[in-house]
TORPARO-599994 format. One record per residue (C-alpha): residue in one letter; x, y, z negated; residue number from 1. Coordinates in Angstrom, 3 decimals. Each point is the difference from the previous one (the first is absolute). Layout:
N
a_X_Y_Z_NUM
...
end
This chain:
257
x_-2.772_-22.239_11.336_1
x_2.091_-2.708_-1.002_2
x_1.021_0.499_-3.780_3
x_3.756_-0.160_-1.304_4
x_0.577_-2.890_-2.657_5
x_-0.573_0.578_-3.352_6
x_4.151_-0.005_-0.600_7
x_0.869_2.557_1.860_8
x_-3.262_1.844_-0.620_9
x_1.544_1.673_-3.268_10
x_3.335_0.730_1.424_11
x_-1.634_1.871_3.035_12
x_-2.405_2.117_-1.879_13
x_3.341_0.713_-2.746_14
x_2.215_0.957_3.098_15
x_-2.555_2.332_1.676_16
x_-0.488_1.286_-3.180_17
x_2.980_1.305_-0.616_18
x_0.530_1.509_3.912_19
x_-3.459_1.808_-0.879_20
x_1.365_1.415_-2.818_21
x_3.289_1.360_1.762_22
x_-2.199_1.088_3.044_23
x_-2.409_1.809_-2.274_24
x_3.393_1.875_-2.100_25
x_1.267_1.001_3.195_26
x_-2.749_0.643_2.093_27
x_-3.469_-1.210_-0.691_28
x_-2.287_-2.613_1.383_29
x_0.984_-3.280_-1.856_30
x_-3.392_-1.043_-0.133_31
x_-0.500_0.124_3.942_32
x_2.201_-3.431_-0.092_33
x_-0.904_-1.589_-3.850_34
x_-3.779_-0.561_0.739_35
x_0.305_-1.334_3.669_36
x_2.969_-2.789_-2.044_37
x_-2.878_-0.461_-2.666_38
x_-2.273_-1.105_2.747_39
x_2.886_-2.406_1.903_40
x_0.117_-1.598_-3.228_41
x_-3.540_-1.188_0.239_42
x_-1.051_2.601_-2.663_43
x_-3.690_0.951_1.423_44
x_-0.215_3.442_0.491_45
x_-2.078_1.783_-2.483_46
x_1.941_-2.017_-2.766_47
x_3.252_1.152_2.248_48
x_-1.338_3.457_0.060_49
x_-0.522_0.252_-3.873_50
x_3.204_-1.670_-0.795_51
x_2.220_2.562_1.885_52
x_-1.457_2.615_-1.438_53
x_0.711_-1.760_-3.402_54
x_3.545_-0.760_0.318_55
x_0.780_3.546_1.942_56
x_-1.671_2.535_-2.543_57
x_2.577_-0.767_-2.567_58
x_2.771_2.059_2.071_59
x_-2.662_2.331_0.759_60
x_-0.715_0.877_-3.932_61
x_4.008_0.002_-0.361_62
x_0.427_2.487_2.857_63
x_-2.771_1.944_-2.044_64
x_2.082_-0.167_-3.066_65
x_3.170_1.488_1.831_66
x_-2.129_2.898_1.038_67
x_-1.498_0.847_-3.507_68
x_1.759_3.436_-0.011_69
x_-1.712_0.871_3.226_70
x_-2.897_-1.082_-0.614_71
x_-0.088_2.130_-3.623_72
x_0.055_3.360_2.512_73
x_-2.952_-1.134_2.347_74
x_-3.231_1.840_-0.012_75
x_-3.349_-0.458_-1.405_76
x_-1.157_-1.540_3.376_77
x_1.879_-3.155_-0.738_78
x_-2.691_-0.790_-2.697_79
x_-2.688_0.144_2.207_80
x_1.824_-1.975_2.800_81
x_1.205_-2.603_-2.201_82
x_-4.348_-0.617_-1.453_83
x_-0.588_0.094_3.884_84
x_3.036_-2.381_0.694_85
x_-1.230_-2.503_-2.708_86
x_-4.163_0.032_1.204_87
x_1.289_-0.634_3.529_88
x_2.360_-2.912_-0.886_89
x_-2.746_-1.696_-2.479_90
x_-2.258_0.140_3.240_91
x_2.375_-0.811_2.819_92
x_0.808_-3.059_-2.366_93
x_-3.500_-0.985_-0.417_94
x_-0.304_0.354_3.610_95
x_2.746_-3.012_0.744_96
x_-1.381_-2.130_-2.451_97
x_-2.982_0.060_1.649_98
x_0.942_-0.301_3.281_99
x_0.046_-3.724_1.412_100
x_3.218_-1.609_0.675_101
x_-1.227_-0.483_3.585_102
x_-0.647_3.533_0.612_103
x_3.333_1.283_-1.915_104
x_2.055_-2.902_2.804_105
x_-1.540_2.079_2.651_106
x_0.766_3.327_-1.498_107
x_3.485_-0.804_-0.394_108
x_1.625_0.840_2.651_109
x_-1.657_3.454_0.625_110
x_0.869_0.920_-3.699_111
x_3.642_-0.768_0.524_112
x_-0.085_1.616_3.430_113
x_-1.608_3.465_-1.980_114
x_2.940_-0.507_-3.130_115
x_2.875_-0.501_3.268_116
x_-1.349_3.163_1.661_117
x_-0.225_1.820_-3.092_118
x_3.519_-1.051_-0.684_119
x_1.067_1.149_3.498_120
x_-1.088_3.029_0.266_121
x_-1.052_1.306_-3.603_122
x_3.405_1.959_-0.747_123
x_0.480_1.334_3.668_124
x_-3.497_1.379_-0.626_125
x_0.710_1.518_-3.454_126
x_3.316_1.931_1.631_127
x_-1.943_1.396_3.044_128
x_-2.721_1.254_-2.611_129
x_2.839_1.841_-2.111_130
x_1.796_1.140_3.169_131
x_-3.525_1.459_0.650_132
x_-0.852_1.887_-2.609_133
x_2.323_2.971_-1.133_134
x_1.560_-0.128_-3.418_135
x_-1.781_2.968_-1.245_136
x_-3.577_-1.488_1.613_137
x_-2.805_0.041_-3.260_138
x_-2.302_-2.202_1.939_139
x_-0.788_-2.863_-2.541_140
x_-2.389_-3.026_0.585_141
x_-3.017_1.091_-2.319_142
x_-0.244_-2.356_-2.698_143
x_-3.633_-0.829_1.273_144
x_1.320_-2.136_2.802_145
x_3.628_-0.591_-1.836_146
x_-2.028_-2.287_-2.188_147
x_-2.694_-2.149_2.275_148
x_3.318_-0.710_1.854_149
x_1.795_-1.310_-2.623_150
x_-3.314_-1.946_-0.771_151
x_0.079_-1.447_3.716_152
x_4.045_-1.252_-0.229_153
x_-0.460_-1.691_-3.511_154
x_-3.146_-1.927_1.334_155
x_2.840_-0.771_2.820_156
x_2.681_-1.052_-2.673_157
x_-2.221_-1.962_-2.531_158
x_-1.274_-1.817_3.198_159
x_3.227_-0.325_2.062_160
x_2.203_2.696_-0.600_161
x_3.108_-0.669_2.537_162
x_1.606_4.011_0.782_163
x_-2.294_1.842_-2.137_164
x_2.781_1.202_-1.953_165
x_0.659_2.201_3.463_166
x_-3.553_1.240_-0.046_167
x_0.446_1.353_-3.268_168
x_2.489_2.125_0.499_169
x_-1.390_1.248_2.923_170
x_-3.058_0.938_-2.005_171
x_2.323_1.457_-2.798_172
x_1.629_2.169_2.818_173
x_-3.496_1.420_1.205_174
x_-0.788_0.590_-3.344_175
x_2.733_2.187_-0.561_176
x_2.690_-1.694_-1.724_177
x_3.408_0.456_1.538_178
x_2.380_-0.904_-1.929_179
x_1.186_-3.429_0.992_180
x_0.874_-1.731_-3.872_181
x_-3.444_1.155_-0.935_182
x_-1.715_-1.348_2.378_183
x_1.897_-3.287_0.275_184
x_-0.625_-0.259_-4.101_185
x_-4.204_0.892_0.723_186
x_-0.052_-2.762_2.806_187
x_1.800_-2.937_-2.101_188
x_-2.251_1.320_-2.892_189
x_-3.022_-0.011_1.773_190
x_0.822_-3.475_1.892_191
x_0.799_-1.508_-3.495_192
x_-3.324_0.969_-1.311_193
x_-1.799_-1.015_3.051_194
x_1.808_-3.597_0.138_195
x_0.051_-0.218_-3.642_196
x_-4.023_0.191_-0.718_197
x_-0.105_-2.773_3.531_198
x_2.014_-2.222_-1.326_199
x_-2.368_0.045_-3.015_200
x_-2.486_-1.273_1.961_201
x_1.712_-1.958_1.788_202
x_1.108_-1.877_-3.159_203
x_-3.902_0.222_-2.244_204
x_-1.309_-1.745_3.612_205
x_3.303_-3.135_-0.328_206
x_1.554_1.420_3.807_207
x_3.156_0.467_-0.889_208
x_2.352_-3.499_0.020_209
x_2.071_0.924_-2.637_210
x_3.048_-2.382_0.633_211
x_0.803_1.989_2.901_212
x_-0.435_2.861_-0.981_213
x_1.844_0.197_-2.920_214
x_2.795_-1.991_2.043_215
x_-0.035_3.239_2.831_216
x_-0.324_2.481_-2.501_217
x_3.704_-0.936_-1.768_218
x_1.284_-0.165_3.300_219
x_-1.662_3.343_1.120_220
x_1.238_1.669_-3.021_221
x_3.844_-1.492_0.723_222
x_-0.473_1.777_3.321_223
x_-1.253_2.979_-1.190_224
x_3.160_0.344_-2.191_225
x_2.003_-0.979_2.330_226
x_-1.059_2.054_3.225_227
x_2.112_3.137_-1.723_228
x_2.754_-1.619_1.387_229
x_-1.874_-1.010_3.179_230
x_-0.740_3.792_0.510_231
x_3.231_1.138_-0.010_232
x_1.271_-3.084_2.470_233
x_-2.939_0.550_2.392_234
x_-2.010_2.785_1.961_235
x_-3.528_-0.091_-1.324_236
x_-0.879_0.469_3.948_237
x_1.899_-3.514_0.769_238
x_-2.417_-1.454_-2.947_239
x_-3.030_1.691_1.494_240
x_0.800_-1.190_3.361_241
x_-0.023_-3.418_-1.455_242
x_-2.804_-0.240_-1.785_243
x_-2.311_1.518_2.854_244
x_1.473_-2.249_2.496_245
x_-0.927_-3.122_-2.405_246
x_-3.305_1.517_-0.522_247
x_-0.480_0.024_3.741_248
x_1.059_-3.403_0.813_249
x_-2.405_-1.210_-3.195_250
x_-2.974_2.386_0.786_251
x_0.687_-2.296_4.028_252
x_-0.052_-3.369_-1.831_253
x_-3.192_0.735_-2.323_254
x_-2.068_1.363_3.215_255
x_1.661_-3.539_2.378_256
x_-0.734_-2.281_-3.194_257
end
């Protein structure tokens, strides 16, 4: 892959950046097109992988903030999910790290083909489960299975993490949480915890380059700000549409390359 010069490198990565940080106000999945730029750049990928998930968790902790109020009326289960959340992350970090850069090239394209999928179809699948089960239904995911779930998806985030906001809700839904702000507030908590205690250990092991990251991280957070506007200008299904199509056509050029 032939790298883009050192110039433009910065103003690329500051410029996707930004978009990410729209597309993740309006509709989610900024990070489906930030770590393939990180790796056009010449970035290798764990170091690409780590750095993302540097320069993107600040939005996530400020979406957390926003939600404080809902989060203050969750249940008791969010303590145990968040201690589950936090041992999966530590490990699904420790798993990159020690994964050779060879192997993690190969693995690329079939991790960014599961985050595109999840993408895809994650909210369509959410709505057919609540069009499924009756209002008044008292079936709730026991917490017995709630929580080696939640175990699985944060080894998935602290390792890779594209979409697994998605999966979270879905496991909030089974679990029995139904109201929409509460469960939005429990998934941006739980993925700031998750990317919070990876990035961590990203930084104690020297992965993340911080140049760029701090760089994407002011340009994310303009985004964020901005995408208020954004959301009221565009349909979050236009944004959605994008995002998956781009994920496509870079999921194609990872398995060609």
């Amino acid at each position: 892959m032939s790298n883009l010069s050192e110039a433009w490198s910065p103003l690329l990565l500051f410029s996707v950046a930004l978009v990410a940080g729209v597309v993740n106000g309006v509709a989610g999945g900024g990070g489906l097109i930030l770590f393939p730029t990180l790796i056009l750049t010449g970035m290798p990928p764990i170091q690409a992988n780590a750095t993302n998930t540097a320069s993107l968790w600040v939005g996530t902790v400020a979406s957390t903030i926003a939600y404080r109020q809902e989060l203050a009326g969750l249940r008791q289960e969010l303590l145990l999910l968040t201690s589950t959340s936090i041992t999966g992350g530590i490990l699904g970090a420790y798993l990159l790290l020690q994964t050779p850069t060879d192997t993690f090239t190969v693995l690329i394209p079939y991790l960014m083909l599961t985050a595109t999928l999840i993408f895809a179809f994650g909210q369509p699948t959410i709505r057919w489960m609540r069009a499924r089960t009756p209002a008044q239904a008292q079936y709730r995911l026991p917490l017995a299975i709630g929580l080696p779930l939640q175990f699985a998806i944060a080894i998935y985030i602290g390792f890779f993490g594209g979409g697994a906001g998605i999966v979270i809700l879905a496991l909030l839904d089974l679990m029995g949480l139904k109201n929409v702000h509460a469960m939005n507030a429990a998934k941006t908590w739980l993925a700031a915890c998750t990317n919070g205690i990876a990035m961590l250990a990203f930084i104690l092991a020297h992965a993340v380059l911080w140049s760029q990251a701090l760089l994407m991280a002011v340009g994310a957070s303009i985004g964020g700000y901005a995408s208020a506007y954004f959301a009221r200008q565009l349909h979050p299904a236009w944004v959605r549409g994008i995002v998956i199509s781009a994920g496509c056509a870079i999921t194609t050029y990872f398995f060609v390359k």
